[in-house]
N, C-alpha and C positions, 0 to 999 in steps of 0.2 A: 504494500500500500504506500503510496505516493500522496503526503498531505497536501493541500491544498494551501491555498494563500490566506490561511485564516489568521485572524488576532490570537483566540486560542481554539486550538485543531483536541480532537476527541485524546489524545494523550497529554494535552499541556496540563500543567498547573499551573492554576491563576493567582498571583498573592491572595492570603486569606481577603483583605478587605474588598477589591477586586470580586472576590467571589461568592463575598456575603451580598455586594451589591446586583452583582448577574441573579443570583437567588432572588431577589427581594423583586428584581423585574420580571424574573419569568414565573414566579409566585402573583402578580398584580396579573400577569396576561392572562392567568390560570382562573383571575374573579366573572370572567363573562362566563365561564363554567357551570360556575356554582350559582350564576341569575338562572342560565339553563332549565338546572337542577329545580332552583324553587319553583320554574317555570311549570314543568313537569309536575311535582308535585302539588301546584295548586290546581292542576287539571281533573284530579281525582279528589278535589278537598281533603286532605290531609290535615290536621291540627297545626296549629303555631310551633306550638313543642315537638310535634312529630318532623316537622319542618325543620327547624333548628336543630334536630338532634342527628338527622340524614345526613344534614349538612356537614357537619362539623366531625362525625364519623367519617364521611367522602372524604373532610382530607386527612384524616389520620390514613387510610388506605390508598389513597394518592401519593404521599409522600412514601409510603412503604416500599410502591410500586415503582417509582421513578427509582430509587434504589435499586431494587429489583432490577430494572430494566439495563441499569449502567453495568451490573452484574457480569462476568464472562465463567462465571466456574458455578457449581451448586445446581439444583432445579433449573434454571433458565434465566435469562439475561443476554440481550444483543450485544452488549459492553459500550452504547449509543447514547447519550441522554436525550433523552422521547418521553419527558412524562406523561401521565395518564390522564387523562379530566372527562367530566361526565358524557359518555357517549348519544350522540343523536342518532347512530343506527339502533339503538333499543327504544326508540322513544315510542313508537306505535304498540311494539311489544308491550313495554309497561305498562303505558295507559290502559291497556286492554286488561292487563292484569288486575293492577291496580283498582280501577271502574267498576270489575265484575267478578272481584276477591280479594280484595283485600293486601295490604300490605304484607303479612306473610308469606304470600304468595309470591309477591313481586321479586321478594329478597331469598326464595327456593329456587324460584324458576334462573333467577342473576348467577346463583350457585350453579346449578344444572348446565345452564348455557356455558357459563368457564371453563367447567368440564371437557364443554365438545369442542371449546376454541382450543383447549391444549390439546387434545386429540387430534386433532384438525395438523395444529402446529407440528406433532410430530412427522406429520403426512406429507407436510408441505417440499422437504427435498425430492419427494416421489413426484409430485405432481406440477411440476415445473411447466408442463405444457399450460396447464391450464389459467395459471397467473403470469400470463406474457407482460412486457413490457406494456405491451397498445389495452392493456384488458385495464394494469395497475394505474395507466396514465390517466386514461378513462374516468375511475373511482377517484384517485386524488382530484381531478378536475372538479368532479362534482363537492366534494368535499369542502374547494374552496367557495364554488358555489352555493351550496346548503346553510354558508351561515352569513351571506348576505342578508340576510331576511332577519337578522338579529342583530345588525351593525346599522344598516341603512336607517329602520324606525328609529332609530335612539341617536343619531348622526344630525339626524335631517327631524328632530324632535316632534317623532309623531305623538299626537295627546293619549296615545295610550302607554308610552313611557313615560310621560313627564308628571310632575307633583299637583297638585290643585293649586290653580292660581300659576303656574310657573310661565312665564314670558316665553315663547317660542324662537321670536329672534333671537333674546341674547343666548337662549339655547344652543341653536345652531351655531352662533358664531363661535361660542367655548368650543364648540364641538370642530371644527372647522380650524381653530388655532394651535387645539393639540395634534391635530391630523396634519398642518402643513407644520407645524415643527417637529414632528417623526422622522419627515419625509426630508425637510432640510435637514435635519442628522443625518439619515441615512447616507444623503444622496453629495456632501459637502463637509458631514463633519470629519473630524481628525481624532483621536486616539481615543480619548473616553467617549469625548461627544459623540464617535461612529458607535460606542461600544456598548451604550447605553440608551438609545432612541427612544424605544416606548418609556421608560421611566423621567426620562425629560421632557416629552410630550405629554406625561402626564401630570406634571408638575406643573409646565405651563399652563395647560388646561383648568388646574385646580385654581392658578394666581388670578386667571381669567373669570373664572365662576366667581371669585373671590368680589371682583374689583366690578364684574357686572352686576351683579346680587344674584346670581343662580346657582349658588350653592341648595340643595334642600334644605328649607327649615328645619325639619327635624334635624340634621344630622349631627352637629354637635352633642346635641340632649344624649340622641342614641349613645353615642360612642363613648360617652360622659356616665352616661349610668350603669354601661355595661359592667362586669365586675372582671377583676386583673388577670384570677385564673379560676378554672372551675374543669371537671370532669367529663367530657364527652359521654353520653348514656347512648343505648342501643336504643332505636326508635321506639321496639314492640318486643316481646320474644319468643322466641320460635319461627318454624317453616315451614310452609305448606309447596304442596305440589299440585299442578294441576296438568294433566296428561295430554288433553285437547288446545294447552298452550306450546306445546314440547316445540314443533314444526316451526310454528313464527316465531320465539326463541331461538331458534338452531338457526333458522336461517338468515335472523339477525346478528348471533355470533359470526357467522360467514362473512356476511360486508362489514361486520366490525373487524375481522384477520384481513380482507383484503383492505381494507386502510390501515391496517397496522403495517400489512407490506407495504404498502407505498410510504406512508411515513418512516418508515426503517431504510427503505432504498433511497430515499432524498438526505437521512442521514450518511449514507455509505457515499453517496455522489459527491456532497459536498465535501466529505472529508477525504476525497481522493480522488487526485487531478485525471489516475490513471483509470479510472472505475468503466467498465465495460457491460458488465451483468448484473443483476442486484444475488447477491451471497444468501443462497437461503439456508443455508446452514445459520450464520449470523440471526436471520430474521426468523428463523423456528425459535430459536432461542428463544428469541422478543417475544413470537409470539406466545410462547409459554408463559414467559413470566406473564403478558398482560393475561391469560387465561387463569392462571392463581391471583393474580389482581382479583379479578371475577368473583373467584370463590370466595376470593375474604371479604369482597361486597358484599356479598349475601352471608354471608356467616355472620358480619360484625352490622347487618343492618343499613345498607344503604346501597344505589343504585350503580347500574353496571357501567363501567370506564372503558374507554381504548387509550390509545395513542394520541397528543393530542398536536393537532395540524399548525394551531396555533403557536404551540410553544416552538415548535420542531420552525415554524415561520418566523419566528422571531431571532432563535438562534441564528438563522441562515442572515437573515438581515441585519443582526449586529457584529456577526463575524462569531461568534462565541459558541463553541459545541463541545464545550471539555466534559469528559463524563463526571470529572468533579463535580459539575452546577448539583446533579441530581442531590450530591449530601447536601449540598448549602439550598436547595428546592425542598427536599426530605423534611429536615429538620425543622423548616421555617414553614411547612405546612403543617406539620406535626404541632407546633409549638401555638398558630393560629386556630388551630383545634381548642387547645388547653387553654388558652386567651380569649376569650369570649371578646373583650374588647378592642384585640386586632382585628378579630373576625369581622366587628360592626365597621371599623374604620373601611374593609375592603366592600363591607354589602352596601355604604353609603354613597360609592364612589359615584361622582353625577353621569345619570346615564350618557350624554354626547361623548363624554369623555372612553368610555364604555366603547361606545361606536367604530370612534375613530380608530382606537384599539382593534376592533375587532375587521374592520376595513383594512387598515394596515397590513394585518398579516396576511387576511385573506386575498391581496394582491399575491403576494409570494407563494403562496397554496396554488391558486388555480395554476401561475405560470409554471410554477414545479410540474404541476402534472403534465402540461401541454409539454414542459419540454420533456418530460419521461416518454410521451404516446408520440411525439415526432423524432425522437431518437434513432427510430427505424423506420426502414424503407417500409410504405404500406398500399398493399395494391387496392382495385375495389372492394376485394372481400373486406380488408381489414377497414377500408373505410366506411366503409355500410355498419360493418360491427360497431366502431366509434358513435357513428354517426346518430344511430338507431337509438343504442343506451343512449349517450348524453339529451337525445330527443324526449327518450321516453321518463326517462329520469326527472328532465326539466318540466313534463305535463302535468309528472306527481305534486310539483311544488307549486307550479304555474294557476293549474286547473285540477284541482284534487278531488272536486264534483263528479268528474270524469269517470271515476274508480269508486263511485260510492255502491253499484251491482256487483261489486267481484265477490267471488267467494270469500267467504270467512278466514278461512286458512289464510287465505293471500292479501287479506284489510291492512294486518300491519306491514307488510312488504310494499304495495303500493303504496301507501299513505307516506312512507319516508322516502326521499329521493333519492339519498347513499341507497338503502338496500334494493329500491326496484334498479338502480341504475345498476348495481354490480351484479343483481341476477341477472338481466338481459345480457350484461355484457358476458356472463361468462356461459351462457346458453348459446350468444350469437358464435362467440369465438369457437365452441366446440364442433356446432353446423357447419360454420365457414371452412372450417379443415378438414371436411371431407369431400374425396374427391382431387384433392392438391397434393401435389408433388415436390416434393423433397429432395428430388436429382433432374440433372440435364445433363443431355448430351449435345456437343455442338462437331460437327463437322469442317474443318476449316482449311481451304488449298492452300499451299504456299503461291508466294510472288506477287499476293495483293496486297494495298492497307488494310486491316480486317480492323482497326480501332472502332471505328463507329458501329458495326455489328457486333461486337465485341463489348461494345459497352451497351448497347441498346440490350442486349441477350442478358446480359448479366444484371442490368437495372430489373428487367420486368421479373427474374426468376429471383431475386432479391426483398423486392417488393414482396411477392408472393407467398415469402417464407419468412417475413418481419424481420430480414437482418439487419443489424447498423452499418447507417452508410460509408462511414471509413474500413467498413472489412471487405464491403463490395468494390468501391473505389478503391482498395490497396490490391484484388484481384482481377480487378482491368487493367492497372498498370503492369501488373507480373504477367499475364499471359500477354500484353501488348510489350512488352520489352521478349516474350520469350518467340513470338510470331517474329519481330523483328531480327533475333537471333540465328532463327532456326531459316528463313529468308536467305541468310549468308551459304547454305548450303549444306546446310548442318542434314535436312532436310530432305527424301527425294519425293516425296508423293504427300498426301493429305495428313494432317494433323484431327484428330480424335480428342475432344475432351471431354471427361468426365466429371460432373460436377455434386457431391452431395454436401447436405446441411443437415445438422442436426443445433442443439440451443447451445453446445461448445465449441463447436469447429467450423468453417466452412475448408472443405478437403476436394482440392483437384486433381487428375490425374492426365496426365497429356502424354498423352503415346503418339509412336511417328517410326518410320522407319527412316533410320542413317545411325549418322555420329551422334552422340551427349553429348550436350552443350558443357562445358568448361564453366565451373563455380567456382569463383576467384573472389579471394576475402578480401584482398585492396585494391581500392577505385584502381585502375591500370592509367597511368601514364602518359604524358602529350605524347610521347615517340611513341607509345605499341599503339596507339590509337592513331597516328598516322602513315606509321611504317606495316604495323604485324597486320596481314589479311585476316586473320582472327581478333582484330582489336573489337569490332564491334560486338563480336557474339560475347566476348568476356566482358565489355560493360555491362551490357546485360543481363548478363550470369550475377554478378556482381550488384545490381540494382534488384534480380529479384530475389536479392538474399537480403536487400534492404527492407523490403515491402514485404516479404512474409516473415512468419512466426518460427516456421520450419524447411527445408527443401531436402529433398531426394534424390538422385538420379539410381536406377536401378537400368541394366542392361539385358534385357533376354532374345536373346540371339540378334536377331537385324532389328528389332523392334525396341528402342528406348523410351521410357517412363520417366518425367520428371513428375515427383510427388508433390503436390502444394500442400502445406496447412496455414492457413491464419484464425488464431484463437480468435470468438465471437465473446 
């Protein structure tokens, strides 16, 4: 692994103070979670107390889990910091629960679904085909899209965020000063200033509420009365199960692991310049730990977590990915637990400022995924696949009327846009590939240019099998510098190539009857490139050991075999 140009890359350590301060921001980014949270549970009326106690248990097990998650040895752990925060792929799920049984249930069935996501997790190095790049890009996409609808209302101070009596304008303008001072950090600042954006955008923000008067009235009082420290209590106790929920459960653990992959792969990318495939060894791990995350949700009373896009968004955008943050995240969620009066300071924060927050990252989220799903060559199949999920995904959220005749089983799959968006996509991707090929053969005579068929052959059969486009362009240069070679006379009759793909190698085979071409490990010479009648087939010997991963020459009788490998 080849780090990347980070402030601090997944191995640094950050000075303590440095890293209490990274904590305490990606701890604030972590609070539009836990509006989520109450969000969810006031849909089912839940008590005050029952409310406050989900909560504050959610981040004792948040903070366990981002632990967890930086982990590389034990049960599981990506060794990534990808904290947890309360997942929107279970939200249809719970409500259902929740509405029509009760909170035991909600916190059996979170247990139960954990269950399948580690199960799931272990499965995941076997099932590579089925979480391609174009399927992960897809989900992350929507992801960033899904929580537009929680940034925009509270940005743009719709009156169902704001307090009775609250001014709308000076709303939006708070909201609007902490978001263009994110973005001037981002996009202009220098050492801390880059390092820290959201947390000085939301300072500004605060100064701003301050000096317009849109602070909330209450929110002093709140935070004033809270007390310094006190006990996290389990909501209820006990758990139930219910057998007729298992399916929409299961299948919201599913689009919660394929966003845990894509969040895990945007950890691996940016922390390496050289990153080619996303490591699902690495991200079984992850997804293990967030699958015991799961479980201790329901065990210790509160609702189910993934990965969470935002933080993983913010990381990217301050330069900052040290799996240290997770102890200094850990501990300072843990500690906000047993603080009742940090807690209020975070439940108070004015909503625009909330917004802007949450707009912020979610720029970096949607573009993570487009560049994961353009990453590779994609012919129509694949983009029909794209095309279809992000469509159908976007009608669930768009027009959710739409879907109010589906069956039962499938209410809460439709009703959430991650999970309908990641079924279709991984229904469309398994269709699309059948019927599709995985090798070519091309036929090729010497004595012509064959570059432009050469590369048109090799784009569309590239396309067709989702490769990245530097492994396809590095094997039009080698067979075009080896055409050029074999040209000199290396060559008597037609060139044969064989070309197969699988998700690690793209492997060619070029038979020809004559001479083997000469593999020469230093560039050759002004003089044998002017003088030697083999200068030019050795250049190119020579270039396509540049351009591949591996080469071969193998001799069987009059028929010569150059092997290609370039690792995908």
């Amino acid at each position: 692994m080849k780090p990347s140009t980070l402030n601090y890359g997944v191995d640094d350590q950050p000075p303590l103070v440095t890293l209490i301060i990274l904590g305490v921001q990606q701890v604030l980014m972590s609070t539009v979670g836990w509006v989520f949270m109450a969000a969810m549970l006031a849909s089912f009326a839940t008590s005050v107390v029952d409310t406050q106690n989900i909560l504050r248990m959610g981040m004792v097990v948040a903070g366990v889990g981002a632990i967890l998650q930086a982990n590389r040895r034990g049960l599981g752990g990506s060794g990534y910091f990808c904290p947890p925060i309360v997942s929107p792929a279970y939200f249809s799920s719970i409500l259902l629960a929740g509405s029509g049984y009760g909170l035991p249930t909600v916190f059996g069935m979170t247990a139960l679904a954990g269950a399948g996501e580690m199960v799931l997790a272990r499965l995941l190095p076997r099932l590579r085909s089925l979480f391609p790049p174009e399927v992960i890009g897809v989900v992350m996409t929507m992801v960033g899209v899904a929580v537009l609808p929680i940034g925009f209302p509270r940005l743009l101070a719709d009156p169902s965020t704001l307090s009775v009596g609250a001014d709308p304008g000076s709303n939006i303008a708070v909201g609007f000063i902490a978001l263009s001072v994110m973005i001037g950090c981002t996009v202009w600042g220098r050492g801390a200033v880059k390092l820290f954006p959201l947390l000085i955008g939301i300072v500004a923000g605060l100064i701003a509420a301050w000096a317009l008067d849109s602070l909330p009235a209450n929110a002093f009082q709140a935070v004033a009365s809270a007390p310094w420290f006190d006990w996290p209590h389990r909501a209820v106790a006990g758990l139930a199960f219910e057998w007729p929920l298992l399916l929409p459960f299961l299948i919201a653990g599913l689009a919660s692991s394929l966003k845990n992959v894509g969040d895990l792969t945007i950890c691996q990318k940016i922390n390496d310049t050289e990153w080619q495939r996303t490591d699902l060894v690495s991200v079984s791990r992850g997804a293990s730990a967030m699958g015991l995350t799961n479980i201790l949700s329901g065990l210790c009373g509160t609702l189910s977590q993934n990965t969470s896009s935002s933080n993983v968004g913010l990381a990217v955008a301050s330069g900052a990915t040290s799996r240290s943050i997770a102890w200094s995240f850990g501990l300072l969620m843990v500690l906000c637990a047993f603080t009742p009066k940090i807690a209020g300071a975070f439940a108070v924060l004015p909503s625009p400022i909330m917004g802007a927050s949450v707009i912020y990252c979610a720029c970096f989220m949607m573009l993570a995924g487009i560049q994961i799903l353009t990453s590779r060559l994609l012919d129509t199949r694949r983009i029909l696949m794209a095309g279809c999920a992000l469509g159908f995904g976007l009608s669930a959220g768009l027009l959710p009327h739409l879907y109010a005749n589906a069956p039962p089983l499938l209410l809460p799959i439709v009703h959430s846009p991650v999970s309908f968006t990641a079924l279709v996509a991984l229904v469309l991707n398994y269709v699309m590939q059948l019927g599709s090929s995985r090798s070519l053969r091309l036929e090729l005579p010497v004595g012509t240019d064959h570059y432009a068929a050469i590369k048109a052959e090799l784009l569309q059969f590239g396309a067709s099998v989702a490769a990245r486009k530097e492994v396809i362009q590095a094997a039009i240069d080698s067979l075009h510098h080896l055409m050029e070679a074999l040209d000199t006379g290396l060559a008597s009759g037609p060139v044969t190539v064989d070309i197969a793909f699988d998700e690690f190698n793209l492997d060619l085979d070029v038979c020809y009857q004559g001479r083997p071409i000469e593999l020469v490990k230093e560039r050759p010479d002004r003089d044998t490139l002017l003088n030697d009648p083999a200068g030019l087939a050795k250049l190119s010997g020579w270039l396509i050991g540049r351009r591949t991963d591996r080469v071969r020459v193998k001799v069987d009788g009059e028929r010569c075999h150059l092997l290609l490998r370039l690792i995908h």
